[in-house]
N, C-alpha and C positions, 0 to 999 in steps of 0.2 A: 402411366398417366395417359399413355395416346390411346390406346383400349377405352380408358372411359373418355377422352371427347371423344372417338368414335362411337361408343352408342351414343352417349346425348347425344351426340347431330346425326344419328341414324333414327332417333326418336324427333327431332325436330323435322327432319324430311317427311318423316310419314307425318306430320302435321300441316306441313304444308305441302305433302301431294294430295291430303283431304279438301285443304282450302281451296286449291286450284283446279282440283274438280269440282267443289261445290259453285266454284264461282262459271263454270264452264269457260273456264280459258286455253284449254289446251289446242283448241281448233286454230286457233288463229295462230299464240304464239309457238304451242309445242312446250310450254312449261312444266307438264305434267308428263311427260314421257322422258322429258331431260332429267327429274329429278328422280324418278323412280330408276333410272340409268345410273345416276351419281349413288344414292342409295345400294343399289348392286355391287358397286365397284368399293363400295368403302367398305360392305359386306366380307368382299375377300378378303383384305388387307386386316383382317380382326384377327385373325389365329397369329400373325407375325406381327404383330401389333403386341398381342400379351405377351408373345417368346422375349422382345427385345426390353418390354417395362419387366419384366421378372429376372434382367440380367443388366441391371440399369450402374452403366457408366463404365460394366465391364470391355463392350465393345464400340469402340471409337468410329468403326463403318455405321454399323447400327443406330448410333446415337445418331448420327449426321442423315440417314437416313430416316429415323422417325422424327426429326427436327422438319426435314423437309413436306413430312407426310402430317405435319400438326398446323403447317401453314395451311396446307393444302384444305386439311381441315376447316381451318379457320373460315377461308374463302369458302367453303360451303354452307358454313354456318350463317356467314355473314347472305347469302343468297337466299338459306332458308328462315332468316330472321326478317330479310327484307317481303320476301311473300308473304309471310305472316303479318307487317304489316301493313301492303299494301293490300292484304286484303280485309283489311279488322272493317270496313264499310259496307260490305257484301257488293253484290255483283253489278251495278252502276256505276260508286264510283270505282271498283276493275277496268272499267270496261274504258274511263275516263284517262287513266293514268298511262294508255297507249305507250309514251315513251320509256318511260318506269319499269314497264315491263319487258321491253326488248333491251333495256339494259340489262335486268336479271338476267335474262336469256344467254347473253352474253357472256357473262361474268359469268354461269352454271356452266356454259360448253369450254370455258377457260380453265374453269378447276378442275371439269373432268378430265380433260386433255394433260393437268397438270398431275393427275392418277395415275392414269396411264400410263404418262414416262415413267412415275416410282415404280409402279408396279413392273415395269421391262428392268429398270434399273433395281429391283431388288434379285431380278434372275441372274442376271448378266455380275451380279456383283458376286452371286453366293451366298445369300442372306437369308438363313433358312432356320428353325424350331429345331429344337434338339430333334434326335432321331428315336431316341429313349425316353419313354414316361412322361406324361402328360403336362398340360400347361400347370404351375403352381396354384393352388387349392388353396383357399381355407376350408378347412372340415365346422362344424359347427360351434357356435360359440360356444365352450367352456362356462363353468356357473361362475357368473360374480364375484372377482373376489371381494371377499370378506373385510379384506383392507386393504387400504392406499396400497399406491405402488412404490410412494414415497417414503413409506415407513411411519406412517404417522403413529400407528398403531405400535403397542412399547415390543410386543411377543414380536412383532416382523422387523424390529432395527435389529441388523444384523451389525457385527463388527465397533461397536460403537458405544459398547460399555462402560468400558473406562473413561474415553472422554466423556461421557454424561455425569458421568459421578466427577470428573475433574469441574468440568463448567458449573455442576452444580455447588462447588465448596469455594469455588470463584465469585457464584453470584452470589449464593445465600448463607453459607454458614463460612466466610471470610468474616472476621472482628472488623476490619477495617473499616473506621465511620465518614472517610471520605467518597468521595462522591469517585464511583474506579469506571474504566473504561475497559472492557474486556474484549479479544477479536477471533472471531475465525475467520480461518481464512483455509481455501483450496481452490483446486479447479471445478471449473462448472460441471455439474454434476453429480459430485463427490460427495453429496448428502447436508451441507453445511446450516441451511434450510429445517430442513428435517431434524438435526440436530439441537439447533435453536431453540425451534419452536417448540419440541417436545419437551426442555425443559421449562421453559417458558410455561408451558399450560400445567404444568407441575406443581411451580414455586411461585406465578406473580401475584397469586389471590391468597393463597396462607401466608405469603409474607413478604407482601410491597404493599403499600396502603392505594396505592394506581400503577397502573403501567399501559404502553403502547407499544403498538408490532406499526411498521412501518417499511412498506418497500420502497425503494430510492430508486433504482437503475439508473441507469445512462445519461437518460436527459432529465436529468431534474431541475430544480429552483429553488435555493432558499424556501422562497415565500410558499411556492407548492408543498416542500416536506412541515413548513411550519404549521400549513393549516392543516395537512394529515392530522400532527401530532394533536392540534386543537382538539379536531373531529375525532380523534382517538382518546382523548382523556375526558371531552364535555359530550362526546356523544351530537354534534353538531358540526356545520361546516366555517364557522366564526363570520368573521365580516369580511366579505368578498372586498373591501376596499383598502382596508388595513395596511398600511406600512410593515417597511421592515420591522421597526421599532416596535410600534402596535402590537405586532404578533408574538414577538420573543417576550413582552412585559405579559402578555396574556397565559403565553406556558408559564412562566417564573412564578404567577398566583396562583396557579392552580398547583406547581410542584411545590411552594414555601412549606417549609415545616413537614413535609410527605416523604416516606420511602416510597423511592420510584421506581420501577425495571423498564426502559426505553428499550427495545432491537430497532435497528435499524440495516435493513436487510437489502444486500446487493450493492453495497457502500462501491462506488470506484471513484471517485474523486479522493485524492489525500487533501484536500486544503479543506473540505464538506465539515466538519468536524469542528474546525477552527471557525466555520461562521456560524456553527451552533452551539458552540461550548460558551457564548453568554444564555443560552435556552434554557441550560441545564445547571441548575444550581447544584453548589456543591455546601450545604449548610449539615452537615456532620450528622447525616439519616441514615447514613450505609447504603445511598442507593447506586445502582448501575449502571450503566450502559451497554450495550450487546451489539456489534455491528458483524456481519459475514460480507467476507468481499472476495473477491477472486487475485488481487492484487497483496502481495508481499506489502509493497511500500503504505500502504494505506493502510496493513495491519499496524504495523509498525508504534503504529498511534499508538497503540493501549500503551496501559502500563506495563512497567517490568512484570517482567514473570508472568503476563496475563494473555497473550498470545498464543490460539492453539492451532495450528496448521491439522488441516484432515486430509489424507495420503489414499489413494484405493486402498482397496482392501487385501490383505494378504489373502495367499491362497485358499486356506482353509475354511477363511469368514467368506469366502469369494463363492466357494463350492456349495458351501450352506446357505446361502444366500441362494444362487441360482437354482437348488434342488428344492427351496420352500418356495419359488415363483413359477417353474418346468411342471414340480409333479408336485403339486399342490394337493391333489386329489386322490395321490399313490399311498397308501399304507405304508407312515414312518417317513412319507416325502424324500423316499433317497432313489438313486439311478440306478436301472438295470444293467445287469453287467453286459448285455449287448452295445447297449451307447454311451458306455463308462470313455472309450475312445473320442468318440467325437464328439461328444460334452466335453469333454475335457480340451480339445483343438480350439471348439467353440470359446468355450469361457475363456483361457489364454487370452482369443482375441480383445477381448474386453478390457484388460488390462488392469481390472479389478476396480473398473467404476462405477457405483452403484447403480445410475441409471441405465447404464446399457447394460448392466445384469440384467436388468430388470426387464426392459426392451426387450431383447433378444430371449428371455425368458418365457417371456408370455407366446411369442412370437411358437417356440418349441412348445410352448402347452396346447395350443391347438392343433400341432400336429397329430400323425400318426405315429407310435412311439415304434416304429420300422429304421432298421438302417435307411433305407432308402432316403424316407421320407427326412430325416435327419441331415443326412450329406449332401441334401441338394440345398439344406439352409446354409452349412458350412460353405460350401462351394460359392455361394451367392455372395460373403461376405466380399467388398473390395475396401481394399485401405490407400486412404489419403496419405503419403507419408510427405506430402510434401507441408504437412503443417509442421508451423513451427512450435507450435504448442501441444506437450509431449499426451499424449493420450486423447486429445480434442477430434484430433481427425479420426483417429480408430474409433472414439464415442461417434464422430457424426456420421462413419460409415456404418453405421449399426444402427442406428436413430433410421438413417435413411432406408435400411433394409426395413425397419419397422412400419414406413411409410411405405413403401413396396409392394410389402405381403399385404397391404391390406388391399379388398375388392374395390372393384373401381369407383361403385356407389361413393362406401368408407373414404376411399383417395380423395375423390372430387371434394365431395362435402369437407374434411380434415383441413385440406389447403386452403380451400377457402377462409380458413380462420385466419388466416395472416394478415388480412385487414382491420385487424382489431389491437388498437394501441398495447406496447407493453405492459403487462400487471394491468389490464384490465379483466373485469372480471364480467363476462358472457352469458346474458340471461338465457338460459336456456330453450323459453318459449318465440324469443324474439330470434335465436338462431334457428331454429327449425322452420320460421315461418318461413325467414328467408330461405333455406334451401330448398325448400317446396317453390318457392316464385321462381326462385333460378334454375328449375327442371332438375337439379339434383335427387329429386328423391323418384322410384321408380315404385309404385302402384297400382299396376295394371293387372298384378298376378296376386295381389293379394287384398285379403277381405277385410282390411284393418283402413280407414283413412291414410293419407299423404300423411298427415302430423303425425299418425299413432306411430308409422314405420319410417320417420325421422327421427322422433322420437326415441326409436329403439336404435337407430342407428348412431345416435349422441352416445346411450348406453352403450354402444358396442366400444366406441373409441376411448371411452373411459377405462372399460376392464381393458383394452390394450394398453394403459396407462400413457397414450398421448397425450390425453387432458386430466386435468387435475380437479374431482367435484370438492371444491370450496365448502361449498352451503348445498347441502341436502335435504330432501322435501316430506313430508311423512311416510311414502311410501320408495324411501331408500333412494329415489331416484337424483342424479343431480340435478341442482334449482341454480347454484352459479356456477360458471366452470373457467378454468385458467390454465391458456399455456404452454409448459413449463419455459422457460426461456432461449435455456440451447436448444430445445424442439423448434421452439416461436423463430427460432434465427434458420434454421434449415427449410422449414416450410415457406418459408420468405423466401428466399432464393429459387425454391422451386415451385412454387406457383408463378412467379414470375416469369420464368423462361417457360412452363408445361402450359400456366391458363393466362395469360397474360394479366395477372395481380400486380399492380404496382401502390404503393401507399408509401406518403410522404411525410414525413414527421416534423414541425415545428420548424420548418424553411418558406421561401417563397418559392413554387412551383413551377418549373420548367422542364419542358419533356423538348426531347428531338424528335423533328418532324416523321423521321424512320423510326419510331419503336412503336411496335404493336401493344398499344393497351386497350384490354378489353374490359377492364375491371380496376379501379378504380378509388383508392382512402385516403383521406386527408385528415392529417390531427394537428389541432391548432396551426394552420398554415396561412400563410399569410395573401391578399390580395388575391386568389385566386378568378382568374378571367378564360374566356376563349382564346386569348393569345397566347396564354399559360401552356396550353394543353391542345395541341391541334386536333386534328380526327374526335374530335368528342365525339358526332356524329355514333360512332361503331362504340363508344362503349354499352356495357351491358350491364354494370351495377356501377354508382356511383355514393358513396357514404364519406360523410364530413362530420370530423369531432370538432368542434370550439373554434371552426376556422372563418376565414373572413371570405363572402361567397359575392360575388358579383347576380343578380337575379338573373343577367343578361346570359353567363355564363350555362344557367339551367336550360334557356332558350334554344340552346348548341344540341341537345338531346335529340336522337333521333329510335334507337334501336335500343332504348334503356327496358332493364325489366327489373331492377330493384334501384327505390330515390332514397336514400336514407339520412334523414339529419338527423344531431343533436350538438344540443346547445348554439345553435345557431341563432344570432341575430337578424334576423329576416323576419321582417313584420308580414308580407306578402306571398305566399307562391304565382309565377308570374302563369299568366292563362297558359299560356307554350307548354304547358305540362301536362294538357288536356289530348297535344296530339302526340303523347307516345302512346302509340295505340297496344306495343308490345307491355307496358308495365302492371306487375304483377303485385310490388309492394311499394307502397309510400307511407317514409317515415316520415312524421314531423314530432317525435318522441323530444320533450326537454329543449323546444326552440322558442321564441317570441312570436311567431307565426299564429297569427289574428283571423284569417282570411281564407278560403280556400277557394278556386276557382269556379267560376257560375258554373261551367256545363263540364264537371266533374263527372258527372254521368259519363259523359264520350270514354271513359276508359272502362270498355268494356272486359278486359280479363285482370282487371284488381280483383286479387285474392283480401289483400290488406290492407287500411286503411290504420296506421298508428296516429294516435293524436294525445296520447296521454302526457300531461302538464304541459301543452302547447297555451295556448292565449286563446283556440280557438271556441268560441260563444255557441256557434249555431253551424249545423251544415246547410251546404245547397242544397234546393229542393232537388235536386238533379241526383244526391247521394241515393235516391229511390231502384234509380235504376242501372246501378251496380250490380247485374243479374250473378256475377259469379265470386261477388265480396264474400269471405268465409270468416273473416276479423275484422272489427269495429270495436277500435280500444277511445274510448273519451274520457277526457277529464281536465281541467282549466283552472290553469295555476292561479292563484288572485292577485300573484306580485310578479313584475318583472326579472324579479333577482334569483338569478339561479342557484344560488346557495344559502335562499331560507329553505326554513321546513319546507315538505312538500304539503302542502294547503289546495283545497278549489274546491270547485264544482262538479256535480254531474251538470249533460248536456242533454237538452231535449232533440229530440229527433222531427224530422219533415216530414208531412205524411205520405202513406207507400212503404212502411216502413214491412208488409204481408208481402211486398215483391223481390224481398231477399231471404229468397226459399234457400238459398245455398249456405247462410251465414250459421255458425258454430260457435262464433263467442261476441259476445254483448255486454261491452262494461262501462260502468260509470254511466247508466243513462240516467235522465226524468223522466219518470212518472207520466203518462195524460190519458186521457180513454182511447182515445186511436192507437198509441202504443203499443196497451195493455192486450186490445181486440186483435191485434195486428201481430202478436205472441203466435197466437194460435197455429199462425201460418206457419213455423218457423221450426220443423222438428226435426231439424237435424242439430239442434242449438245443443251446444256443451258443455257451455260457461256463459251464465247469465247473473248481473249484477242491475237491480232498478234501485233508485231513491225516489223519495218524494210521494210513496202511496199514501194520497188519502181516502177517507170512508167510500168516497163516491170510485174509488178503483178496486177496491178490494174484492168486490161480488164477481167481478170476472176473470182476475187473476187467477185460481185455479182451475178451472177449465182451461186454460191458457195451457200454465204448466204441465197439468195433467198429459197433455200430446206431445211432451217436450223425451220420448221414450231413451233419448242418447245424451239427457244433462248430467254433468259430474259435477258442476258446483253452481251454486243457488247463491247467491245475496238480494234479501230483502229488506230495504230500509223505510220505513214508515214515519209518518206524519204525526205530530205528538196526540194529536186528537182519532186517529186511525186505530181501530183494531183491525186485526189479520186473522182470519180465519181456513185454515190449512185444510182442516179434515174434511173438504168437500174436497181435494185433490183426488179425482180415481181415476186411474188407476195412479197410485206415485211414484217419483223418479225412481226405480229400485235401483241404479248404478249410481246414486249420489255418490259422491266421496269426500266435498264441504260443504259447508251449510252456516249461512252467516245471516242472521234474524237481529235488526234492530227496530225495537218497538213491542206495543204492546199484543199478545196472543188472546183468541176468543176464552177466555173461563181460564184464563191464566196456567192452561194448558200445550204442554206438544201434541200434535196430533196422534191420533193413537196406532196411526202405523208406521211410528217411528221407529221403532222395534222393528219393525222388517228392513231396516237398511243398514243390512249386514255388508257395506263396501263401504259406509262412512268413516273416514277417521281423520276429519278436524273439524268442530261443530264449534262457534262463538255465537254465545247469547246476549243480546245487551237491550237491556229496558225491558227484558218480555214478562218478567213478576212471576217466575213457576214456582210452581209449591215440588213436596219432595215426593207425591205421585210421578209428575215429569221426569224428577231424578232417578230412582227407580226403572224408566223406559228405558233412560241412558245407559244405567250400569250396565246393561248384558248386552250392549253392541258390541260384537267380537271384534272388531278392528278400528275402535275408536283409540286415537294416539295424544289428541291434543283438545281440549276442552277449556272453556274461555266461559265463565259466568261473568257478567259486569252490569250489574246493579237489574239482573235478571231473576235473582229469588229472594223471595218475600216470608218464609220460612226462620224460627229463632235458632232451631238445632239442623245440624248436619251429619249423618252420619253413613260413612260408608261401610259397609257389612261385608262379611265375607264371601271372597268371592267375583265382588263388583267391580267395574273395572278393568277386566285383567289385561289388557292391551293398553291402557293409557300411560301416557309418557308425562305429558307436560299438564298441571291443573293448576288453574290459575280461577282464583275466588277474589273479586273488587268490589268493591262498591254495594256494600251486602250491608244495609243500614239496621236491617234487625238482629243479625246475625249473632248469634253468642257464646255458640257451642259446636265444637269442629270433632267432631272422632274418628278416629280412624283404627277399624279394628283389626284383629290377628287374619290375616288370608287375602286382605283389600288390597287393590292397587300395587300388585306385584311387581309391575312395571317401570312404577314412577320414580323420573331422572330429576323432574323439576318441579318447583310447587311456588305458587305465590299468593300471598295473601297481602293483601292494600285496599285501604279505606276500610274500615270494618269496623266503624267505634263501638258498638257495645262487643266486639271480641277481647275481653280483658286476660284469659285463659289462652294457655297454648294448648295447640289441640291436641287430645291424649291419643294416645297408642302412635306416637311421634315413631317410638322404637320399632314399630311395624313395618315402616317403610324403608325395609332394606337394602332397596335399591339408591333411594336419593341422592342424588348428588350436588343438588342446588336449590335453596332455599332463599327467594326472596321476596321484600317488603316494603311498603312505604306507605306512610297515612296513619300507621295503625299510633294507638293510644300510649301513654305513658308509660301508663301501668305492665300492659302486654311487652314491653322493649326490658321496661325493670326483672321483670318475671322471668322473661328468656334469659337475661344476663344473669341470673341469680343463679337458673337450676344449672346454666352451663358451669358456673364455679364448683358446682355439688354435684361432680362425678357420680354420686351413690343412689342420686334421684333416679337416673334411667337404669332401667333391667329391660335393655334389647333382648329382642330373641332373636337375635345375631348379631355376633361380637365386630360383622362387618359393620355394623351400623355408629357404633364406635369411632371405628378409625372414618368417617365417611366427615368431610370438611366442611359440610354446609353449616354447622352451627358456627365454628368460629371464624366463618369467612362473614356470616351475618353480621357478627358481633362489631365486625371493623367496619362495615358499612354503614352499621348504625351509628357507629360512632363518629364518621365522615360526614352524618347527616343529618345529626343531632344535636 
């Protein structure tokens, strides 16, 4: 970790030995010769920098040593952040701030001086890089694997047979009509999770009539897990004001009369159970409950006999496990007899925990498959023994190796996630953006934007299996990410002491005047001020979940370069946020924040402006010139209440909207003719979202887009009296990859060179009336995944042919008021996982060649007519109706999980 602050602030120096010569300061102070001096000196100190992070906590000189050399650090940064902003007003007021500056001065020939002695004191101590073989490598990433590292997938749960088949005769084929409580239980890491879940996603839709997954951890509440459970059985977040009472009478109606499957996941409290068990009715439906906890006494709860404890793995499931994560990609996935030795030393250490199998696996798959190369990961392992918890510390000296071997980019960026509450789940685009504000990401050598190659670097950490992708996006990439826990507990600790992260959970916040932070999270915390927290001044990212924020307190900011709220109470952001002249991102995502400051403009290197479901109406006209903004998210809740639907507005923009040549993504705006004209200017855009076109904008909107040659996703929302007409777009985006049209099309057409956008794959149509020529365009797009018709075709039959298709995953047909005939023939839609049809009333027939779709796995409906629900419930009674041409179509669950929904709904 000291290797990557030392490039970042070897990269922050060369930014502010530009500034200080552009500003011509060096004559007077020497600020520009001192820093390129500090820059040299922190230059050499990079080779014994990697030696001691790649040998991390084995040498006690060393540590103490790059401890000392990360303050030192620090105080440079802090010199090179202060010339950045003393110089964000160019060379006047420089020239003005006289005193400002011979403090820097100061402060740089203090750090350097504090170089120096490390650098004597690393001689004089013996502190030297192996003598043999080079600093530790990664060789290049490995292909993706294929599945979780968690085992989600059924072929990669190693060791875990039996109990899948025990858990399942527990949850669902037990006689028992009482309402059972069932537990695992192990140490963190031991798959318990994994276990759960997978049979969970087995059994709770063929045979529970509802169920919820729920994670609990640590600090929970009653009232928090009750409104999970709400928001997990209604699909909503209930009434933010509701009592205890309230809430528990709210689950009890929705479970009366219902077989239920509840998991409640991470359980440590034993009393937790006892204030939920009025929640859970027990009215003689055979339903369950499923808790995994790490705690014996809290298993304890279930019933006799229903308690499974899960133990590492013995050796052999241990071996087979590490040889299908190692050599993933070896014919037959087994180990060469050269490293049969030290795999075998390696894995021992593991102790047969799944996740640091798994760690430490991956870890070994991008090596070279060289002794060498191997015994230097052996050798690297150190163990904690002084834990008292029997295999915890050998997982987190493993975990930690895993954090090690990764590059420094990967390190910086990874730790950084520690500010992100427990079991929260981490959008993906909002993580990248910030690592790009906070200089983590390095793009000077390559041809890809800052986001494409954070982007890929989110990717990388995943196939390490540090993070876990939740929620995945049409093109495989992860959309949410989490985690894991015991990972989330060790990156805490060491971002804290390596970048100075500290985050506060659900206390009132007090720091000692001695501790260095430079970064900054508060969840749910209470009254926080500037007396809370001294030195605000030098932090450098500041983010608050649901906490209670003094305005005064944002006033303290001096050297900020990421603001990030949510859920924040704050009607106002106070003017004082106008003079971090360093800040790169500001959130007001999910706050009551009305207002933004008049001369918002002054912040000249905002990358990002988040505003999405804030309260905010309008921007300053000052947002014009934001010359280096690349993100402009709007959108404006209608209610103050943070747990209605999400509801609002697009927001119309100021005019100037042509002088942010730099901006890349544009969502949720309004519509007006300046806007529209103001497109044109704009082609580096990549994500474009307008409402509100009517007639009088539509004639200039594709000239517009037409120049936009770098956009992957398009939404256009139209005025009910608005046509849109496309096919004057030339040349058109050929990199689309969404495409989202509400309203009506010229001649009830797609343009006709929709057929050439062979990168699109999720199109939603709604209101645009195409007949089945349009359709036809669609079929042969080869990487189309996801298709959304809703109340967009005007056509009485539908028929897909063979052939068509053949990439689509998910089709979804609504609102289809003529519709009447659905077919689906032999060779169609190879693909298809999910299908829905809702509102369709002349659809009385189910649509034929059902048995075609051999892929399906999810069938659903709502709106549709009497008749059409009788029909379906019929032929599913008469087995003899269908002649699949594959008997997998058969065993596939979608018809009789329908059946129960219909009946839920009916």
């Amino acid at each position: 970790m000291a290797e990557a602050i030392a490039i970042s602030l070897s990269a922050k120096l060369a930014v502010a030995l530009s500034r200080s010569a552009a500003l011509g300061l060096s004559p007077l102070f020497g600020v520009r010769s001192e820093i390129a001096a500090a820059a040299r000196d922190l230059d050499l100190l990079r080779a014994f920098l990697r030696f001691v992070d790649s040998h991390h906590g084995a040498d006690a000189l060393a540590a103490a040593w790059v401890k000392q050399v990360r303050d030192a650090a620090f105080e440079l940064e802090d010199v090179a952040d202060e010339c950045c902003y003393l110089s964000a007003h160019g060379r006047a007021w420089g020239w003005v701030n006289v005193r400002a500056w011979f403090a820097v001065l100061r402060q740089l020939r203090k750090a350097r001086e504090r170089l120096r002695q490390l650098s004597a004191a690393k001689e004089h101590y013996g502190i030297r890089p192996a003598a043999d073989g080079p600093a530790p490598a990664v060789g290049a990433i490995s292909q993706m694997l294929a599945e979780s590292a968690h085992f989600v997938e059924k072929e990669e749960i190693v060791g875990f047979a039996a109990h899948e088949r025990q858990l399942r005769e527990w949850v669902v084929e037990d006689p028992e009509p009482r309402r059972t409580l069932v537990s695992v239980w192990g140490m963190g890491g031991v798959g318990k999770t994994t276990l759960v879940t997978r049979v969970l996603k087995e059994v709770a839709t063929p045979h529970f009539d509802c169920h919820a997954w729920v994670a609990v951890s640590q600090r929970f509440t009653v009232d928090d897990l009750l409104r999970k459970i709400i928001k997990e059985l209604h699909h909503g977040g209930g009434d933010a004001d509701a009592d205890y009472r309230s809430r528990v009478e709210a689950v009890r109606r929705h479970l009366k009369g219902r077989r239920y499957l509840v998991v409640l996941d991470d359980v440590w409290d034993a009393h937790l159970l006892d204030k939920l068990r009025h929640a859970f009715l027990d009215d003689g439906t055979g339903s369950r409950v499923v808790i995994t906890t790490r705690s014996r006494d809290v298993a304890n709860a279930a019933a006799h006999g229903r308690t499974m404890m899960l133990e590492p793995l013995p050796w052999r499931e241990s071996w087979t496990l590490f040889c299908n994560v190692a050599f993933k990609e070896a014919p037959g996935r087994s180990c060469p007899s050269h490293l049969q030795e030290i795999a075998a030393s390696v894995l021992e250490r593991c102790r047969g925990l799944p996740l640091a199998i798994v760690s430490v696996g991956n870890i070994l798959a991008l090596k070279d498959t060289t002794e060498f190369a191997w015994s230097n990961v052996r050798d690297s392992l150190v163990w904690d023994r002084s834990s008292s918890d029997l295999g915890i510390g050998e997982a987190a000296s493993i975990l930690n190796l895993s954090i090690d071997d990764l590059p420094h980019h990967l390190r910086t960026c990874f730790l950084s996630c520690s500010i992100y509450p427990e079991d929260f789940l981490i959008k993906r685009k909002i993580l990248i953006r910030m690592w790009v504000a906070q200089g983590f990401v390095d793009d000077r050598l390559d041809h890809r934007t800052a986001e494409d190659v954070a982007d890929d670097y989110l990717d990388q950490l995943v196939q390490r299996s540090l993070m876990q992708a939740v929620v995945r996006n049409e093109f495989g990439r992860a959309k949410r990410c989490l985690v894991h826990d015991l990972i989330r507990e060790l990156i805490t600790l060491r971002s804290r002491e390596e970048q100075g992260f500290f985050q506060f959970v659900n206390c009132r916040v007090t720091v000692d005047s001695s501790t260095r932070i430079r970064n900054l999270a508060l969840d749910r915390c209470e009254a926080v001020d500037s007396r809370s927290v001294p030195k605000v001044a030098l932090l450098r990212s500041f983010c608050a979940f649901g906490s209670e924020l003094d305005a005064a307190f944002l006033s303290r900011f001096r050297l900020l370069t990421v603001l990030n709220l949510w859920f924040i109470e704050m009607n106002k952001l106070p003017d004082s946020v106008t003079n971090l002249h360093n800040l790169r991102y500001l959130g007001i995502r999910s706050t009551l924040v009305e207002e933004l400051p008049r001369d918002l403009g002054k912040l000249q290197k905002l990358q990002t402006l988040d505003c999405k479901l804030s309260m905010v109406r309008r921007l300053p006209s000052s947002t014009t010139k934001l010359k280096s903004l690349r993100h402009l998210m709007l959108f404006t809740r209608e209610a103050a209440d943070f747990w209605k639907a999400f509801a609002g507005t697009a927001v119309q923009l100021p005019e100037g909207l042509e002088n942010l040549t730099s901006l890349q993504t544009l969502k949720y705006v309004q519509a007006d003719t300046e806007t529209v004209k103001s497109l044109a200017s704009l082609e580096k855009m990549r994500s474009l979202d307008l409402s509100g076109l009517d007639p009088s904008l539509t004639a200039d909107l594709p000239s517009s887009i037409s120049r936009m040659r770098c956009l992957l996703r398009l939404g256009l929302e139209m005025e009910p009296d608005a046509v849109l007409d496309l096919e004057t777009v030339t040349p058109p985006p050929l990199k689309l990859q969404k495409l989202a049209l509400a309203g009506r099309l010229a001649g009830g057409k797609l343009p006709s060179w929709t057929f050439s956008l062979t990168s699109l794959t999720q199109l939603r149509l709604s209101g645009c009336e195409i007949a089945e020529d349009s359709l036809l365009l669609l079929a042969a797009l080869p990487r189309l995944v996801n298709l959304s018709l809703i109340a967009a075709y005007h056509g009485r039959n539908m028929t897909f042919a063979r052939g068509s298709f053949p990439t689509l995953q998910k089709l979804t047909l609504q609102d289809l008021p003529n519709l009447d005939l659905v077919v689906f023939l032999q060779g169609c839609l190879v693909n298809l996982h999910d299908l829905v049809l809702a509102l369709c009333p002349e659809l009385t027939e189910i649509p034929h060649g059902m048995e075609n779709l051999v892929l399906l796995q999810k069938f659903e409906t709502f709106g549709m007519t009497t008749l059409f629900v009788d029909k379906l419930k019929e032929q599913n009674g008469d087995a003899g109706y269908y002649k699949p041409a594959s008997s997998e179509f058969l065993r596939a669950p979608w018809l009789s999980r329908y059946l129960r929904w219909v009946g839920r709904n009916n």
